[in-house]
C-alpha positions in Angstrom: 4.9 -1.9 6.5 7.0 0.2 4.1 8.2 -2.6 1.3 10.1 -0.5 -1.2 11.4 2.7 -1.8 12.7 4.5 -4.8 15.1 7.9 -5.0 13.6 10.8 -4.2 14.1 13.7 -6.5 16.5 16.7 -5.2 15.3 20.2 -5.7 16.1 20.5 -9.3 14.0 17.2 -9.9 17.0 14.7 -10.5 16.6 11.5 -8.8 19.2 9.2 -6.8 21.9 12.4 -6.0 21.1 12.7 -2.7 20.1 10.0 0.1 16.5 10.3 0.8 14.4 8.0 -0.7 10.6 7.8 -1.3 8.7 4.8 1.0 6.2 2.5 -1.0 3.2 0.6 0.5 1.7 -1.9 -1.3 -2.0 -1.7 -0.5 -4.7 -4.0 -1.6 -8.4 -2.6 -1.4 -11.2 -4.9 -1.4 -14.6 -3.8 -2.4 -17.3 -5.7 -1.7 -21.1 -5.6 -3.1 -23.6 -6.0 -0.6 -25.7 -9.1 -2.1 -22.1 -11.2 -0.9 -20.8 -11.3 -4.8 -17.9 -11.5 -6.0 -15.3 -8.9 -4.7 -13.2 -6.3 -6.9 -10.1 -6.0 -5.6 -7.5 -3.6 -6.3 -4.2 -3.8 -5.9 -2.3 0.0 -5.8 1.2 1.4 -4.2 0.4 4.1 -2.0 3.2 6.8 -2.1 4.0 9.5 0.3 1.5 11.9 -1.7 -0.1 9.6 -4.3 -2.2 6.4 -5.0 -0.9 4.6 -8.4 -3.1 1.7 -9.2 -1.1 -1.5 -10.2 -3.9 -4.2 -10.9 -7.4 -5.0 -10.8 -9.2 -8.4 -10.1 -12.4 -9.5 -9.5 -12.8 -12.6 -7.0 -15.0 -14.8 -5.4 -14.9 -13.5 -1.4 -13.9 -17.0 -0.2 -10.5 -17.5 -2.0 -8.3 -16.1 -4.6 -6.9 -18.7 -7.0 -3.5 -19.8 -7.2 -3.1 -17.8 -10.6 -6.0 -15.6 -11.4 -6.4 -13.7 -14.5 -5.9 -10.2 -14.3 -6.8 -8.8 -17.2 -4.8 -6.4 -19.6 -1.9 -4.2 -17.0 -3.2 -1.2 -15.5 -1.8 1.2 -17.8 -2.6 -0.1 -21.1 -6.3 0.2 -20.2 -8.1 3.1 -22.0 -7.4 6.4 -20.5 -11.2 7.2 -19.6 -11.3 3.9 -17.7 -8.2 4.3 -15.7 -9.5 8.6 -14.9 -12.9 6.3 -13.7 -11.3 4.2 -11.7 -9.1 6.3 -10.0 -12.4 8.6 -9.4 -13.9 5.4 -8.1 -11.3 5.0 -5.2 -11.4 8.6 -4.7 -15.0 8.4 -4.1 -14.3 6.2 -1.2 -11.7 8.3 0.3 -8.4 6.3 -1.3 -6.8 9.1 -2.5 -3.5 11.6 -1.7 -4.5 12.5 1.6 -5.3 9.0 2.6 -1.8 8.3 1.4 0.0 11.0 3.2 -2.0 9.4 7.0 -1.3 6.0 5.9 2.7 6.8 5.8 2.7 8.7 9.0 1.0 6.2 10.7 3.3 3.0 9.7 6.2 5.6 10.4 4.7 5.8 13.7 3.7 1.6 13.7 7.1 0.8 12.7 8.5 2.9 15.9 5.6 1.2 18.4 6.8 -2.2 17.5 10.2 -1.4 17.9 9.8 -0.1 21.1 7.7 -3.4 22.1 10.4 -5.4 21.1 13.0 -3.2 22.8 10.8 -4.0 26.2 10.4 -8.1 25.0 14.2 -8.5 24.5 14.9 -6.8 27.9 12.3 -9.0 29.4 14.2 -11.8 28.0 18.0 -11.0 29.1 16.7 -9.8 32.1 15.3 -13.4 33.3 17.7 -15.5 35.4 18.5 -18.9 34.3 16.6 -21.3 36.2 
């Protein structure tokens, strides 16, 4: 689900004069080696037309520890390495356009569920009291 939002520029690029916001997803991706090694896992907010990497960890595939080391922040890696690992997600299809589908579709999710839970509560005043 969407879990932040920030203000969305107005047409002469100021942000926060006007009431639309931009949706954030946190999204975590997981890539795995096929020997069953230890897992890379990235952690990135996925904007309405953009993937920003926040983290990077690699993990043993059973657990992540309570406190793992993460390594240096994302942004004061060298600027060669970040341009290679953004090419690296992009190479599996986690880019802009996977972005854009993943915000219509939890627009879309959020509405299902509320419409199931529309239908449950109904259900539920609907029953008589035995």
């Amino acid at each position: 689900m969407f879990d932040g939002s920030v203000p969305a520029p107005n047409s002469k690029g100021v942000a926060g004069l006007r009431n639309d916001v931009q949706l954030h997803i946190t999204m975590i991706v997981n890539i795995f080696k096929k020997e069953g090694g230890n897992v890379l896992e990235i952690m990135c907010s996925a904007w309405l037309d953009s993937t920003e990497i926040n983290k990077l960890f690699i993990r043993k595939p059973e657990k992540m520890p309570a406190q793992p080391y993460a390594g240096p922040e994302f942004k004061e890696l060298d600027d060669e390495l970040q341009d290679s690992l953004y090419e690296f997600l992009e190479a599996r299809s986690i880019n802009d356009d996977f972005t854009s589908f993943l915000h219509e579709y939890m627009k879309n999710k959020d509405k299902t569920e509320f419409i199931r839970w529309m239908g449950t509560v109904k259900s539920f005043i609907g029953k008589k009291v035995e």
